[in-house]
C-alpha positions in Angstrom: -13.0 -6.5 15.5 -10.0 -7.8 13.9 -8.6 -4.8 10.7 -6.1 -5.9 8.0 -4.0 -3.0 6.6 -2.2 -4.0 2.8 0.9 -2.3 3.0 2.5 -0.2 0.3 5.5 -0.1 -1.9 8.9 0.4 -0.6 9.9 -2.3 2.0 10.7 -5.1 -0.1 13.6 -7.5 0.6 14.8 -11.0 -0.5 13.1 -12.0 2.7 9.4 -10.9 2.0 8.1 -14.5 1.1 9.7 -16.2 3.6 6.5 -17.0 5.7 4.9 -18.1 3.1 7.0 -19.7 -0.1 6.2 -23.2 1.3 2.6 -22.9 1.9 0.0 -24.4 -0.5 -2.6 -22.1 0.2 -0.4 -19.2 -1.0 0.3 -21.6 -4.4 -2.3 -19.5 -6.9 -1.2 -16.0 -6.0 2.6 -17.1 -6.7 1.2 -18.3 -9.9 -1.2 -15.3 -11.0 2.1 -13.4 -9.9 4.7 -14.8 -11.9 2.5 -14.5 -14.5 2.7 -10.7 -14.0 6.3 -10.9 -13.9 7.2 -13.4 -16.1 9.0 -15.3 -13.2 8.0 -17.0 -9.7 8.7 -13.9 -7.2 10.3 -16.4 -4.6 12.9 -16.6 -7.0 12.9 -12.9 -8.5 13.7 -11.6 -4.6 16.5 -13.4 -4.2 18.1 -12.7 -7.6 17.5 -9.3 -8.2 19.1 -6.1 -6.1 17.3 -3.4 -4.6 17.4 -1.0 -7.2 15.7 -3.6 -9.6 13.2 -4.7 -7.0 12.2 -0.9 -6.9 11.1 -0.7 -10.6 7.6 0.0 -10.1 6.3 -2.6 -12.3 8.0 -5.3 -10.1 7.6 -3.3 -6.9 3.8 -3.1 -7.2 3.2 -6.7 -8.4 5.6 -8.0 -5.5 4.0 -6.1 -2.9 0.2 -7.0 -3.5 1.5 -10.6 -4.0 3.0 -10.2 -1.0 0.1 -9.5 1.2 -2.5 -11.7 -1.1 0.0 -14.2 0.2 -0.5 -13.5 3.5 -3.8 -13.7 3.6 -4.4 -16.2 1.8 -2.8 -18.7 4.3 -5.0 -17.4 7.1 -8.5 -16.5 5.3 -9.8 -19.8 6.6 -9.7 -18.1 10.0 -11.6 -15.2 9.5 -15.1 -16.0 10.5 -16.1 -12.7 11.7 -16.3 -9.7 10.2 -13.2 -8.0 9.6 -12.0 -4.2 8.2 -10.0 -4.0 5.2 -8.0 -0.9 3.8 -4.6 -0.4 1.7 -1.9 2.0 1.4 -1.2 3.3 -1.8 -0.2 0.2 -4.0 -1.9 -1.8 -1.1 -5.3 -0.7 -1.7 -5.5 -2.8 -4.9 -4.7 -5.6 -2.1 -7.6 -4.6 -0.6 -10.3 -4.9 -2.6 -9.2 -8.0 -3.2 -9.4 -9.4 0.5 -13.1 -7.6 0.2 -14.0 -9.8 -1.8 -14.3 -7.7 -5.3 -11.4 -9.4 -6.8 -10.2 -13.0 -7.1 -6.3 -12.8 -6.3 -5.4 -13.3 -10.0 -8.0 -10.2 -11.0 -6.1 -7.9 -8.7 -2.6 -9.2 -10.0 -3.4 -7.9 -13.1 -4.9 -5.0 -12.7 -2.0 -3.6 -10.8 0.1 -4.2 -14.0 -2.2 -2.3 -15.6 -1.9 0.2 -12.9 1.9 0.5 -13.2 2.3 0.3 -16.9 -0.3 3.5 -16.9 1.9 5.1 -14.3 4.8 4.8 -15.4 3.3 5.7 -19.6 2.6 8.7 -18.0 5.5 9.6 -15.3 8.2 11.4 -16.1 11.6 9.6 -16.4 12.6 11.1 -13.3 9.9 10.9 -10.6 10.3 10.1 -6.8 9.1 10.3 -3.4 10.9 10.8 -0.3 9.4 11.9 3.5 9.8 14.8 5.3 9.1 13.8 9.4 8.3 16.4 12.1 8.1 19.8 10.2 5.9 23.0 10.8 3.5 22.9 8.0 4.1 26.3 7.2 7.7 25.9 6.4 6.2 22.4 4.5 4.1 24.5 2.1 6.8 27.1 1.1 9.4 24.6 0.5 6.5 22.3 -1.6 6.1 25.6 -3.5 9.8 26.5 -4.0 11.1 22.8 -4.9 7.7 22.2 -6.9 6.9 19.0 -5.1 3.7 18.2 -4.1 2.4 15.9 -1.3 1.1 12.8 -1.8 1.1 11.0 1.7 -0.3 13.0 4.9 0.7 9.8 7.8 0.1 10.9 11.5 3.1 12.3 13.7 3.5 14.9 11.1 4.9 12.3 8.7 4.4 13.5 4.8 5.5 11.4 1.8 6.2 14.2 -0.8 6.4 13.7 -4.9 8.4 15.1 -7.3 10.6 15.1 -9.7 14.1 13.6 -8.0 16.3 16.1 -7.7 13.4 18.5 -6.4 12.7 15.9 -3.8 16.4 15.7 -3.0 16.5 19.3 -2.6 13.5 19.9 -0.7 14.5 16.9 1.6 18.1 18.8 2.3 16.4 22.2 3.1 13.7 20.5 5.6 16.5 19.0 7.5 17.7 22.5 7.9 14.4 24.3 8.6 13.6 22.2 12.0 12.5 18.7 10.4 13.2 15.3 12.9 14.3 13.8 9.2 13.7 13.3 6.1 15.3 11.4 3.3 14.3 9.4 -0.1 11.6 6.1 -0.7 12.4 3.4 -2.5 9.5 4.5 -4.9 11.1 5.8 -7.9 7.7 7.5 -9.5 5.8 10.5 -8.3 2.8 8.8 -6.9 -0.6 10.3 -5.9 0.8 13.8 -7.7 -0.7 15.5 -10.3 2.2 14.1 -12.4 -0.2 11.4 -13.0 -3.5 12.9 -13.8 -3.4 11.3 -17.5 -3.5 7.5 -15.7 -6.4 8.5 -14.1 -8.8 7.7 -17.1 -7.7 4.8 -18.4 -7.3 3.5 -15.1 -10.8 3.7 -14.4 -11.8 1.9 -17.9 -9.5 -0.8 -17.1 -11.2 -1.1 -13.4 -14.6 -0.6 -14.9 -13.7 -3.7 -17.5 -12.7 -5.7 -14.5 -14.4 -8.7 -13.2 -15.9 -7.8 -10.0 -17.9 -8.9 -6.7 -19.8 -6.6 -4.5 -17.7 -6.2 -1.0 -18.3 -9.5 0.8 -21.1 -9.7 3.9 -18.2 -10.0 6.5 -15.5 -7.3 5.0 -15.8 -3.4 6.0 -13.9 -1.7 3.2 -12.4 1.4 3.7 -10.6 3.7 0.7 -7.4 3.9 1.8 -7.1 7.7 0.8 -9.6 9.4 3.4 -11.1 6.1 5.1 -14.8 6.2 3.7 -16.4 3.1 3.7 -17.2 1.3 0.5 -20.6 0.5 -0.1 -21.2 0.8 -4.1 -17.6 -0.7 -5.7 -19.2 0.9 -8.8 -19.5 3.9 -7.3 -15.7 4.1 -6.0 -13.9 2.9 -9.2 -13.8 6.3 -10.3 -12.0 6.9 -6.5 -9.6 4.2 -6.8 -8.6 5.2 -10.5 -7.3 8.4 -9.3 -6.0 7.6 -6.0 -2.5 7.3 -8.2 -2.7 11.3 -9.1 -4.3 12.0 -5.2 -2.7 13.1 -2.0 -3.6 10.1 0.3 -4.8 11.2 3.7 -3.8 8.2 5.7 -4.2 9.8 9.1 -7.6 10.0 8.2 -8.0 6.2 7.3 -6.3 5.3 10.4 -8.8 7.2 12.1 -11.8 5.3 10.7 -10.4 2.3 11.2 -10.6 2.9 15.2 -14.2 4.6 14.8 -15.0 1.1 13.8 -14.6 -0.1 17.2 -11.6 -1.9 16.0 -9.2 -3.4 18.9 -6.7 -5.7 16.9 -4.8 -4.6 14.0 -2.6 -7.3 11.5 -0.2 -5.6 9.1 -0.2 -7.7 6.0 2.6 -6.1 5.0 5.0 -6.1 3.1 7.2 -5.0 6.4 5.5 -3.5 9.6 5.4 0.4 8.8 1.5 0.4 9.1 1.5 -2.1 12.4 3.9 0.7 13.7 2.1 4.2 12.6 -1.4 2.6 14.3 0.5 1.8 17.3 1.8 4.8 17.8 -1.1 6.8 16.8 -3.6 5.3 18.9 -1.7 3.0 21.3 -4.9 1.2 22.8 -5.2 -0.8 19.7 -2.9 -4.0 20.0 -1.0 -3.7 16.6 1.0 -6.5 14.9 2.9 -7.1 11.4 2.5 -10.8 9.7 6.5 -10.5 9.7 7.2 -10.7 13.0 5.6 -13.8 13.1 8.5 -16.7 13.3 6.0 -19.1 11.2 3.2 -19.4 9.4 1.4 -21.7 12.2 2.4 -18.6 15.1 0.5 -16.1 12.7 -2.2 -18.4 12.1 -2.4 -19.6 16.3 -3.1 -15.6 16.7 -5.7 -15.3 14.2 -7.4 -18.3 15.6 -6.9 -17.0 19.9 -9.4 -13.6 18.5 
């Protein structure tokens, strides 16, 4: 079984559509994107610098196009059935490859989903990661810096939230208390912290309000915070909503994903972070990342050798 994983914000570059900007299958996301953005995203990535690309309205929009983009160009291929799950951001990618949401459905709702955010979010939120680090010392320094998780990834990887200057700090003391490393995300919002609980709510109206599709026959969904599959979409909206003011257990996802029997993972991306944390935490599973493809026809010749 062949699992797609939707990546997350934070690895975007001028290069991100690059496998895809000349493909006519990938035509209608560009379209419900720039309508998001009020500009075609081929041309936004090469115009704007990385601290602009970061904004989280942008960011989000750019990096669900990015992997609606993806798999767009190869959804053809897929004739048997196939896992789905997202990280962060990316699970709004998701649902969409399950089949709950036409491409220009999730576009929009992940506006939604940033404007709430970021109505909500202080002016000074961000996230930054904190490898390698007895979770002991972790929980004392959360406490003292008053940061709060909101990734758990395996290898003792944790995205933490905050507001900045608490996440700088705590970042500086880990790398004195034993940590491998640590440093800042391009992700300039404290996501899936409690900084966020009043998004949570209207969220889940705007999801409830939504178009939607019951998970297609061939797509295993699985919430990208702990991994549980998605039978009921009606029953997970209220899941989904507050998955922005949640820790996110992605060890656990990754984990369900390879209880599925899975033995091939593709990394929509954006980037190859989530090709590279499967590989390493289960290394039987043959991981790869649509961007290390050369073209669009070496991605698709893959898909269609499973």
């Amino acid at each position: 079984m062949l699992a797609l994983l939707c990546g997350g914000q934070g690895t975007l570059s001028d290069k991100v559509f690059d496998l895809v900007a000349d493909q006519p299958a990938a035509e209608p996301v560009f379209a419900a994107a720039s309508a998001c953005l009020g500009e075609d995203p081929r041309k936004l990535v090469g115009m704007r610098n990385a601290d602009e690309l970061s904004v989280n309205h942008v960011s989000q929009i750019l990096t669900v196009a990015s992997a609606l983009t993806i798999y767009a160009c190869i959804a053809d291929l897929l004739t048997g059935t196939t896992a789905v799950t997202g990280y962060s951001a990316g699970e709004m990618t998701a649902w969409s490859i399950a089949g709950i949401w036409t491409a220009d459905e999730a576009l929009r709702l992940t506006a939604v989903r940033a404007r709430l955010m970021d109505s909500v979010a202080g002016p000074d939120g961000r996230l930054g990661y904190v490898r390698g680090l007895d979770p002991a010392v972790l929980e004392r320094l959360l406490t003292n810096h008053r940061c709060e998780i909101a990734i758990r990834n395996p290898d003792r990887l944790v995205v933490v939230g905050g507001a900045e200057p608490d996440v700088i700090a705590l970042c500086h003391e880990a790398a004195t208390q034993g940590a491998a490393r640590t440093g800042l995300l391009a992700v300039k919002i404290a996501s899936h912290t409690s900084q966020l609980e009043q998004a949570c709510e209207p969220l889940q109206q705007a999801i409830e309000a939504s178009t939607r599709a019951p998970v297609a026959d061939q797509r295993i969904l699985l919430a990208g915070g702990d991994g549980e599959r998605i039978f009921s979409v009606s029953d997970a909206t209220a899941k989904l909503a507050c998955q922005v003011a949640r820790p996110i257990d992605w060890a656990a996802t990754l984990e369900a994903v390879a209880e599925l029997g899975v033995d091939r993972v593709l990394d929509l991306g954006p980037g190859h972070a989530l090709a590279e944390m499967m590989q390493s935490f289960l290394p039987s599973i043959r991981c790869y990342a649509a961007d290390g493809f050369r073209s669009m026809d070496g991605l698709r010749n893959w898909i269609a050798s499973l």
